[in-house]
C-alpha positions as CSV (number, residue, x, y, z in Angstrom):
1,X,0.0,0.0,0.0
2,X,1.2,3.1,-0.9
3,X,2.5,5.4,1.6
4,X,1.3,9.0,2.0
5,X,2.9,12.5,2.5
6,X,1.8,15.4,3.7
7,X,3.3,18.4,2.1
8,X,4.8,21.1,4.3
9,X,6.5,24.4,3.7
10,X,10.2,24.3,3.6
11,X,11.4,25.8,7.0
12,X,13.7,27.9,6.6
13,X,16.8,28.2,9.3
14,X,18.3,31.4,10.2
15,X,20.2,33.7,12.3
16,X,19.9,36.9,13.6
17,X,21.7,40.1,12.7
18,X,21.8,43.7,14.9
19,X,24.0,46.6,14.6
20,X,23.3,48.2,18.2
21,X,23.8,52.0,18.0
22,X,23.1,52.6,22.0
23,X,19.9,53.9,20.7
24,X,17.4,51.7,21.0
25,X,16.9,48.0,23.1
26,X,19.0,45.8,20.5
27,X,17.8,42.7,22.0
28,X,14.2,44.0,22.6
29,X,14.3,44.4,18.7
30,X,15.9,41.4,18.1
31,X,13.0,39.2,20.2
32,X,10.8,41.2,18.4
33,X,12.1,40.3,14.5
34,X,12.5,36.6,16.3
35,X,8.5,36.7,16.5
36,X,8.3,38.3,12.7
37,X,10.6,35.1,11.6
38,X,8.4,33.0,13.3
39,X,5.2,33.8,11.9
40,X,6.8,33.9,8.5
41,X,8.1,30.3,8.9
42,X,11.2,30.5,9.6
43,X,13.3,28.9,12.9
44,X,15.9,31.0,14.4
45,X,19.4,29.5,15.2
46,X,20.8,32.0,17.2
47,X,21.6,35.9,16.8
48,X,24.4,38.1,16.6
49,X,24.8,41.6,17.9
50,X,27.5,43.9,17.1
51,X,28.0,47.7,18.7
52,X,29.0,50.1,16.1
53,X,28.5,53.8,16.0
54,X,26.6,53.1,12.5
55,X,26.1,50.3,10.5
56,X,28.5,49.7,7.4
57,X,27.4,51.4,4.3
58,X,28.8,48.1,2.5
59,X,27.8,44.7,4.4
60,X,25.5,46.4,7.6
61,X,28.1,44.6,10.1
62,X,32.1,44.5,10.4
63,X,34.5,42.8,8.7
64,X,35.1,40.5,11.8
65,X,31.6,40.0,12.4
66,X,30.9,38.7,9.4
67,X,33.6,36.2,10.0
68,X,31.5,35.7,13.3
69,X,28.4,35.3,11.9
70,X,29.7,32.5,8.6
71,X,31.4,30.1,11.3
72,X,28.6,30.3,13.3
73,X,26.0,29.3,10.7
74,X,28.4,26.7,9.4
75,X,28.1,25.3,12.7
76,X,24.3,25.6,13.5
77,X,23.2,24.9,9.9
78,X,21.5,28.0,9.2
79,X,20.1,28.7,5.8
80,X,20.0,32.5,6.0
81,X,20.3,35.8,7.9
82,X,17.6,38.2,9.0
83,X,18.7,41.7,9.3
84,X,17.3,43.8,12.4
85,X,16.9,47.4,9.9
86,X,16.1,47.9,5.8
87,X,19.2,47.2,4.3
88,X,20.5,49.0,0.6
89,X,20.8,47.2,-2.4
90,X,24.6,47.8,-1.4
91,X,24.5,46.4,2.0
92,X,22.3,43.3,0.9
93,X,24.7,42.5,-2.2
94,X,27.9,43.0,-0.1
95,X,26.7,40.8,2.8
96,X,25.4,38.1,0.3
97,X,28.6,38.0,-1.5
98,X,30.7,37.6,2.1
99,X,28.5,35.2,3.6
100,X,27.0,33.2,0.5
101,X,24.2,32.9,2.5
102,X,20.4,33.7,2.0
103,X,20.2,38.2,3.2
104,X,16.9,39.3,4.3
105,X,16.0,42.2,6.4
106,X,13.4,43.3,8.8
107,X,11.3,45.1,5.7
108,X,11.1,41.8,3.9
109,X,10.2,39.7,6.5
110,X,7.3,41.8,7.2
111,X,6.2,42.2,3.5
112,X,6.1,38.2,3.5
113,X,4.2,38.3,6.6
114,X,1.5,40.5,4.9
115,X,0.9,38.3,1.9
116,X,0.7,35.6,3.6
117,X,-2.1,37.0,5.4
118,X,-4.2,39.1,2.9
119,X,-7.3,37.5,2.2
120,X,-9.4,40.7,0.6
121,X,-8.6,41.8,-2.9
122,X,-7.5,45.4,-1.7
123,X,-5.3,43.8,0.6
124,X,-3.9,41.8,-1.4
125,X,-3.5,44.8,-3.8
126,X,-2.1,47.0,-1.0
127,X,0.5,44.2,-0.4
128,X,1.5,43.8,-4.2
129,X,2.5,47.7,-4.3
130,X,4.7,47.5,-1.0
131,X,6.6,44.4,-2.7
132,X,6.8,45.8,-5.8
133,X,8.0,49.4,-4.3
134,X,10.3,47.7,-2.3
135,X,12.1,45.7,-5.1
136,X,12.0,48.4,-7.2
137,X,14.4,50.4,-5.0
138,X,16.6,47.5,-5.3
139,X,17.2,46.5,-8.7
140,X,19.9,48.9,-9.2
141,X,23.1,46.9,-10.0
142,X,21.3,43.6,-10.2
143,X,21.3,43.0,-13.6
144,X,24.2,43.3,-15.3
145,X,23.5,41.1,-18.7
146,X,22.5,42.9,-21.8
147,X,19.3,41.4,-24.1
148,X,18.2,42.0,-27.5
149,X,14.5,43.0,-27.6
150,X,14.6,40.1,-31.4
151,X,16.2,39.4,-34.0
152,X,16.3,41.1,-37.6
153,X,16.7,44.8,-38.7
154,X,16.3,47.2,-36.6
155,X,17.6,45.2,-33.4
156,X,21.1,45.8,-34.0
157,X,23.4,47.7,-31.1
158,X,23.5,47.9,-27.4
159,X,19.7,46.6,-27.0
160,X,18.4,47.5,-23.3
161,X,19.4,46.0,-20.5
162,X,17.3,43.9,-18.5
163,X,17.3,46.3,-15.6
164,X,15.8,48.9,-17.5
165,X,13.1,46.2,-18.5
166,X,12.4,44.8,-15.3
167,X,11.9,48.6,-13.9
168,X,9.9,49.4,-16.8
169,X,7.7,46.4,-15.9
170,X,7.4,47.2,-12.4
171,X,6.4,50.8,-12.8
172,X,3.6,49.4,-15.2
173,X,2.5,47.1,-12.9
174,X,2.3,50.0,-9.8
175,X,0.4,52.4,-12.4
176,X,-2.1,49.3,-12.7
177,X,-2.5,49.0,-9.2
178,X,-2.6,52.4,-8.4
179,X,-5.8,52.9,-10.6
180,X,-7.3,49.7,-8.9
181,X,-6.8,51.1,-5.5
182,X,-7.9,54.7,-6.7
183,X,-11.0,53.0,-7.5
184,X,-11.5,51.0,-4.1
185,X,-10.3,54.3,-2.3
186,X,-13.8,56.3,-4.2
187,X,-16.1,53.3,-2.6
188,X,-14.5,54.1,0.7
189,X,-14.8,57.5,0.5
190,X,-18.8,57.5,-0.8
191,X,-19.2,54.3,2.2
192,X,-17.8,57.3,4.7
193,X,-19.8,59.8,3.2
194,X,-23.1,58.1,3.8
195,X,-22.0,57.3,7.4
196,X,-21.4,60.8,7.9
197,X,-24.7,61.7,6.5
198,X,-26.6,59.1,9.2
199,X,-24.6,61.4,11.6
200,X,-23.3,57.8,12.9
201,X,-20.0,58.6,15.5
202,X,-16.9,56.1,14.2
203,X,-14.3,54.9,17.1
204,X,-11.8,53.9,15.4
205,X,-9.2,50.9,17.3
206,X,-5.2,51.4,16.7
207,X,-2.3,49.9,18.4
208,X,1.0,48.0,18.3
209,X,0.2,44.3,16.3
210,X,-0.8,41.8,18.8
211,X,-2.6,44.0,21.2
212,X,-5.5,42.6,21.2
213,X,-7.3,44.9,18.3
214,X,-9.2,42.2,16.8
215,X,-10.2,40.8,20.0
216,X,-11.8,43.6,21.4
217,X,-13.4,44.3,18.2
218,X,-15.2,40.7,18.6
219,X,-16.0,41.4,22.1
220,X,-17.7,44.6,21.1
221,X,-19.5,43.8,18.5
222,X,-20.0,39.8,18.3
223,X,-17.9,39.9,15.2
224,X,-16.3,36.9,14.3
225,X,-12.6,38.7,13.5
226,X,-9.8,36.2,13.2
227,X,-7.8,37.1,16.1
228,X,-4.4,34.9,17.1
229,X,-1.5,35.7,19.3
230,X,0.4,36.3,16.0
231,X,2.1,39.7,14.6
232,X,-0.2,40.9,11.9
233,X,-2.9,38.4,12.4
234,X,-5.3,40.7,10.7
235,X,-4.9,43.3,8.1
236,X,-8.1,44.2,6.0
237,X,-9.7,46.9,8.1
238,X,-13.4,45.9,9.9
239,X,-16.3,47.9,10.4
240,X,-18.6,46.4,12.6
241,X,-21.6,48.3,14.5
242,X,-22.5,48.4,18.2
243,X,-25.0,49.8,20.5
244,X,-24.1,51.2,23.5
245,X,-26.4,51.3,27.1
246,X,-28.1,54.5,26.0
247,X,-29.8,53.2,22.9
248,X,-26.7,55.2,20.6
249,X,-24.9,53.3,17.8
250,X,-21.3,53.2,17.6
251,X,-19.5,52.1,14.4
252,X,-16.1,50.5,15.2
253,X,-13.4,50.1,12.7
254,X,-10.3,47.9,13.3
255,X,-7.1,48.7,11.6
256,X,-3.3,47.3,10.6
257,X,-1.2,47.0,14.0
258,X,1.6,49.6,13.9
259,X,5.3,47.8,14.8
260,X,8.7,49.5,14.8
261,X,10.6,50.6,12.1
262,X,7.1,50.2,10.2
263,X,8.6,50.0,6.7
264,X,7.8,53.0,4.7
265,X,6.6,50.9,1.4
266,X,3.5,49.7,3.7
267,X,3.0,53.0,4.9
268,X,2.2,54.2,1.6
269,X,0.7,51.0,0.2
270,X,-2.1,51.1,3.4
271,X,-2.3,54.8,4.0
272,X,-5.9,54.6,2.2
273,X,-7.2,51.8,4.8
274,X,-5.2,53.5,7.5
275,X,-7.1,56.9,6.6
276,X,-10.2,55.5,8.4
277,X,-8.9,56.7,11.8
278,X,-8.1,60.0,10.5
279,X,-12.0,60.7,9.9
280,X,-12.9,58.8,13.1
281,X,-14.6,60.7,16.2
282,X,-12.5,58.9,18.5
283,X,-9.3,56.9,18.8
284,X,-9.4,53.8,21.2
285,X,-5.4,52.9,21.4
286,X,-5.6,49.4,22.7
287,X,-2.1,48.6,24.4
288,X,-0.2,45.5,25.7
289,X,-0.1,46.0,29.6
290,X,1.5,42.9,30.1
291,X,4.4,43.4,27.5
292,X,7.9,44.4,28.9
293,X,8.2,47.0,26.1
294,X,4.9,48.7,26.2
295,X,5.8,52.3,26.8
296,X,8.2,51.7,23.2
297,X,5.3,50.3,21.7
298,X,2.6,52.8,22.7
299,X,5.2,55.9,21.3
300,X,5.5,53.8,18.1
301,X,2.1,54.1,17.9
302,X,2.0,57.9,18.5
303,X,4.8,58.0,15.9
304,X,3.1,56.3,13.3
305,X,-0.3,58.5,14.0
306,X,1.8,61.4,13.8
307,X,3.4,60.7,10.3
308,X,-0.3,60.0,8.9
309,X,-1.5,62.4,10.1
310,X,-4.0,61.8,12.5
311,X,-3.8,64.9,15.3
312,X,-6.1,66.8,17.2
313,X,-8.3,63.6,18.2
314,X,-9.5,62.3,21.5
315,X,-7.8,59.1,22.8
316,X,-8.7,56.4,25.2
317,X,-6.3,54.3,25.9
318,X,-7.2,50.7,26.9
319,X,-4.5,48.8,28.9
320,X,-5.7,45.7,27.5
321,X,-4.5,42.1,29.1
322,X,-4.8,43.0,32.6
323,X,-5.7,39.7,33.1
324,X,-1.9,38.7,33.0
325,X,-0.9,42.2,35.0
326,X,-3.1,41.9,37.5
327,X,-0.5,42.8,40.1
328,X,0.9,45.7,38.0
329,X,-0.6,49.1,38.8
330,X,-2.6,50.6,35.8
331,X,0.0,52.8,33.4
332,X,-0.5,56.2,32.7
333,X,-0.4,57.6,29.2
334,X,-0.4,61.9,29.2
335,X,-1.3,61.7,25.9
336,X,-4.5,60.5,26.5
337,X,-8.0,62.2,27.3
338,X,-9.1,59.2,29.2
339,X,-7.3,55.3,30.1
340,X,-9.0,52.4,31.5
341,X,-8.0,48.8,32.0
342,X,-9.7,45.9,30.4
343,X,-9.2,42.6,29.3
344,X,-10.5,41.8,25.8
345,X,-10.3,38.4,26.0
346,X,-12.2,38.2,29.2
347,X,-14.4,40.7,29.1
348,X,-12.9,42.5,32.1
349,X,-13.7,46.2,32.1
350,X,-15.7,46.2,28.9
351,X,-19.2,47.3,30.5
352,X,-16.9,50.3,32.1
353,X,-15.5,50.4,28.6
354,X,-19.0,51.0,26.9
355,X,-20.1,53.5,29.4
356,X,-17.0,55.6,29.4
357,X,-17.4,55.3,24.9
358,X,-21.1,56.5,25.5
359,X,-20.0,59.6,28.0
360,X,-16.9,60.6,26.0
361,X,-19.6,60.7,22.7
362,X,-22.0,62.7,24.8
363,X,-19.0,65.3,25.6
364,X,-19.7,66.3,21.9
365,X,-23.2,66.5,21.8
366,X,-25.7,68.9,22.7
367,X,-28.9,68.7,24.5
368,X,-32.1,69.5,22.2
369,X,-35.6,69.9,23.7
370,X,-38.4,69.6,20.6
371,X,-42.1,69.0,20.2
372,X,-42.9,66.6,17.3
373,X,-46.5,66.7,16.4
374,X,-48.1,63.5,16.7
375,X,-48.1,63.0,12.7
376,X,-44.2,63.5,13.0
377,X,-44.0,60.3,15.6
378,X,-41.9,58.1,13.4
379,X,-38.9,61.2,13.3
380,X,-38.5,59.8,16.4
381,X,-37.0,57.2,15.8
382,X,-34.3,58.4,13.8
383,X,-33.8,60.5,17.4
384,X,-33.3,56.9,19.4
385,X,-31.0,55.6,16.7
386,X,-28.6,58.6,16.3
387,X,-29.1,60.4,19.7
388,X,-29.7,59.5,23.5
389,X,-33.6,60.2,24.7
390,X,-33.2,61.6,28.7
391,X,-36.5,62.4,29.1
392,X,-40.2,62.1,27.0
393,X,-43.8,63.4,27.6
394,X,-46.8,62.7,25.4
395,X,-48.5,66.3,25.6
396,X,-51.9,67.5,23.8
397,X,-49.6,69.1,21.2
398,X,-47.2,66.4,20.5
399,X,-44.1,64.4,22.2
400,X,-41.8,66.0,24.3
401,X,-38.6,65.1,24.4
402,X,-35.0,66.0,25.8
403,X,-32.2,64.0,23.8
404,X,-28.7,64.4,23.2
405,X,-27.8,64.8,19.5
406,X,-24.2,65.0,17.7
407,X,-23.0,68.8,17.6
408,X,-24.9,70.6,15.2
409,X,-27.4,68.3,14.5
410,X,-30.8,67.3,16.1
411,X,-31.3,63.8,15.1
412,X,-29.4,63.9,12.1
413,X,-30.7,67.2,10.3
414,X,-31.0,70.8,12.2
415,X,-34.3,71.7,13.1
416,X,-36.5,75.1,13.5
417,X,-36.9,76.2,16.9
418,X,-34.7,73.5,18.3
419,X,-33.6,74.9,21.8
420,X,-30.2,74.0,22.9
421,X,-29.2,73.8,26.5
């Protein structure tokens, strides 16, 4: 009887490469490109560190490192190196060519990462135009061959070179998707449009990768989000709708976790799905409480806010997993207008979550007192969904009621002889 074979992805070994320049945690970074390698595949072998002032414009580490590095990957039986930083085309052909081993850095790795875990098509178009930016930037010097575009008249002389093709290609295939996320970005702008019309208030949930995003999100919401203790679990950006103890809906809109040294190719290639919090009412910025780097982490998310732009918005910020930091006292974060601890995957502090989301909405609102005639019952309604009823009265002349509705609007359109308190 024949025997049968499951078919597995080729792991591949590696080691670990940082050039420490006493300005950061080198071997904070390092576990955390460790957890990248890991949820691309790969199994790390060991890692090396060296302390330089800068890295090496030519091979990222020293001379004797790299010495270092080859013996030690002889002797382990790694396949490859992982570089801690986004090396040059220089840097990754002059490291190759010493170690005549498989180079990748920190940007790649995390590039992989994303298509592997792409499942919509604008993700999966987002995730093309970071590849393709990022290997564009690095063709230079790799082809050195010269081809003839055929044979016959009018062929003859130097012919192009393949670099020039291959570019010429790539910047095709960028213009392509370009115009295909142009289009997606107009569906996302008329989808906002109309949520802006329904006056609906939009929290939108940031943070490092691994926070706990997704999971709060399902917690919320009921949504059914993957969510694994992976970096980069999820990437397509969620909407999902809740209602909070006063009667108001909340839409809430997960996005792409932030990480250090975000690679600027991804930046670009996700700024349209990373817009969403830039048009949000609110910013919930879940954090790690129970990770030894959190502070690094939550100003790498203020970092990455600030370069897209996002200011001038109120924060919460959720010191999520306090199930596993029970002991630790709750963190502070200045930057915030309001914090409260929770635990997503527990369910800890998420009533005092929803009632802090329904009084920081109210902050915004004002307080309308109206009279709808009896024929105008069912604009009521529209007052429940989009505003917060305090008090009603059924009078000889109509309802009566007192509600809270967004700032500048009285259930969704401004009214005649509304009276604002």
């Amino acid at each position: 009887m024949a025997e049968l074979y499951e078919n597995q992805d080729l792991e591949e070994k590696v080691l670990l490469l940082g050039v420490s320049t006493q300005e950061e945690d080198m071997e904070a970074s390092l576990d955390e490109l460790a957890e990248l390698a890991d949820t691309a595949g790969a199994v790390v072998l060991g890692r090396v560190i060296q302390n330089r002032e800068s890295v090496h414009p030519g091979t990222y580490i020293g001379k004797g490192k790299i010495e270092e590095v080859r013996a030690l990957a002889e002797e382990l039986g790694a396949d490859g190196v992982i570089c801690d930083d986004e090396l040059t085309p220089a840097q990754l052909r002059g490291l190759e060519k010493e170690l005549e081993l498989k180079v990748m850095d920190r940007t790649l790795v995390i590039l992989d990462i994303f298509a592997k875990h792409a499942t919509t098509r604008e993700g999966k178009l987002q995730v093309e135009m970071a590849q393709l930016g990022y290997r564009l930037a690095r063709l230079s010097g790799l082809g050195k061959s010269l081809s003839r575009l055929g044979g016959g008249i009018g062929t003859r002389g130097p012919g192009e070179k393949k670099l020039e093709t291959d570019r010429r290609l790539i910047k095709s295939r960028m213009a392509c998707l370009r115009r295909e996320l142009r289009q997606m970005q107009l569906h996302r702008d008329t989808a906002r449009k109309q949520r802006l019309e329904r006056s609906i208030p939009v929290a939108a949930i940031v943070g490092y990768t691994n926070a706990g995003k997704s999971t709060l999100l399902n917690a919320l919401t009921g949504a059914d989000i993957l969510a694994r203790d992976k970096l980069f679990a999820t990437l397509d950006p969620t909407t999902r709708r809740t209602v909070l103890p006063g009667g108001q809906e909340l839409l809430l809109t997960d996005t792409v976790g932030f990480i250090r040294k975000l690679p600027h190719h991804l930046v670009e290639a996700f700024k349209s799905t990373l817009e969403e919090a830039r048009y949000a009412d609110l910013i919930l910025h879940v954090v790690d409480s129970a990770s030894p780097q959190m502070e690094t982490q939550m100003e790498v998310v203020y970092e990455t806010l600030q370069e897209l732009g996002i200011t001038g918005k109120r924060v919460i910020t959720l010191f999520n997993k306090r199930d596993l930091a029970k002991d630790m006292e709750l963190p502070k974060d200045l930057k915030a207008s309001r914090i409260l601890g929770i635990s997503a995957a527990s369910g800890e502090g998420l009533s005092e979550l929803r009632e802090l989301l329904e009084e920081t909405l109210l902050e915004s609102c004002v307080l309308v007192e109206k009279v709808y005639p009896y024929a105008q019952a069912g604009d009521i309604a529209r007052v429940r969904r989009y505003g917060q009823i305090i008090e009603e009265e059924y009078r000889e002349d109509g309802i009566y009621i007192r509600y809270y509705a967004p700032s500048g609007d009285a259930g969704g359109k401004k009214q005649p002889g509304d009276a604002g308190a």
